[in-house]
N, C-alpha and C positions, 0 to 999 in steps of 0.2 A: 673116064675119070674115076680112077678110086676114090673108097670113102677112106674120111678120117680115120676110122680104126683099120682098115689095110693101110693104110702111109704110117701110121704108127702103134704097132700092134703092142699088148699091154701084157707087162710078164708079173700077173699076179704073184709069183711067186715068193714076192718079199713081204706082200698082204699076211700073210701068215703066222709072222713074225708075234710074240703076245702086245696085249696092249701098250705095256710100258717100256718096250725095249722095240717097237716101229718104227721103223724109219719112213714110212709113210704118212706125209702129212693130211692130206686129203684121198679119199678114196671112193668113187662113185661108182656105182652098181646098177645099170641100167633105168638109169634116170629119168624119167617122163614126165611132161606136164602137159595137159591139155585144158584148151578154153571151148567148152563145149565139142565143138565139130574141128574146131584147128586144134594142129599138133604144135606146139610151140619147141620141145624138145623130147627128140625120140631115142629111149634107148639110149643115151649116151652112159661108156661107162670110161673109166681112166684113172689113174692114180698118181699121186703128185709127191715125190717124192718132199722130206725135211728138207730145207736147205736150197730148195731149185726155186726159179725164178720162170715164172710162166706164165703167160697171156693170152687170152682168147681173141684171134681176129676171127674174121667172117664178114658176110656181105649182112646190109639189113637185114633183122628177117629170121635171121640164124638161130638164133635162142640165146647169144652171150648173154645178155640183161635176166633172163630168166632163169637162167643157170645162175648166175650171181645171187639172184634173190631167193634161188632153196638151198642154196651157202649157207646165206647169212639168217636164214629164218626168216624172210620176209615175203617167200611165197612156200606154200605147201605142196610139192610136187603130189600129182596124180597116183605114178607108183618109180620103185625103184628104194635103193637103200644108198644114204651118206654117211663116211663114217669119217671124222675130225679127231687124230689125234687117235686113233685106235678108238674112238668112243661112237656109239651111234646118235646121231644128232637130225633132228627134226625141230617144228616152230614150236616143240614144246620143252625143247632142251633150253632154252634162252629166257 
């Protein structure tokens, strides 16, 4: 079974672009969060383009809900960088 990033491998290349002329709307950079001893999300990194329409399935368990909540500022991931809109955003950007 490959993982997610072999089934869809991520062409940073457009990340580069300045902040205000991005077409990246979301950008995650190895994303981790841990609860003590569990790993809740490892390393996820991906970029989402302006304009695209995109969903996280997965079985329970996955980390969808925790990834959503170092989205939106309501968990502070472990390590890893987000960046919204070309800007970096953490739970202290909000």
């Amino acid at each position: 079974m490959e993982s997610l990033s072999q089934a869809f491998p991520i062409d940073h290349s457009e990340t580069t672009v300045s902040k205000d002329q991005s077409p990246v709307a979301i950008n995650i950079e190895n994303l981790t969060k841990r609860y003590g001893g569990m790993t809740a999300v490892n390393t996820l990194s991906l970029a989402i383009n302006k304009g695209t329409l995109f969903g996280f399935l997965g079985p329970n368990g996955a980390g969808k809900s925790t990834t959503i909540g170092c989205l939106t500022g309501l968990i502070d991931p472990t390590a890893g960088r987000i960046n919204l809109l070309g800007q970096p955003f953490d739970s202290n950007s909000i």
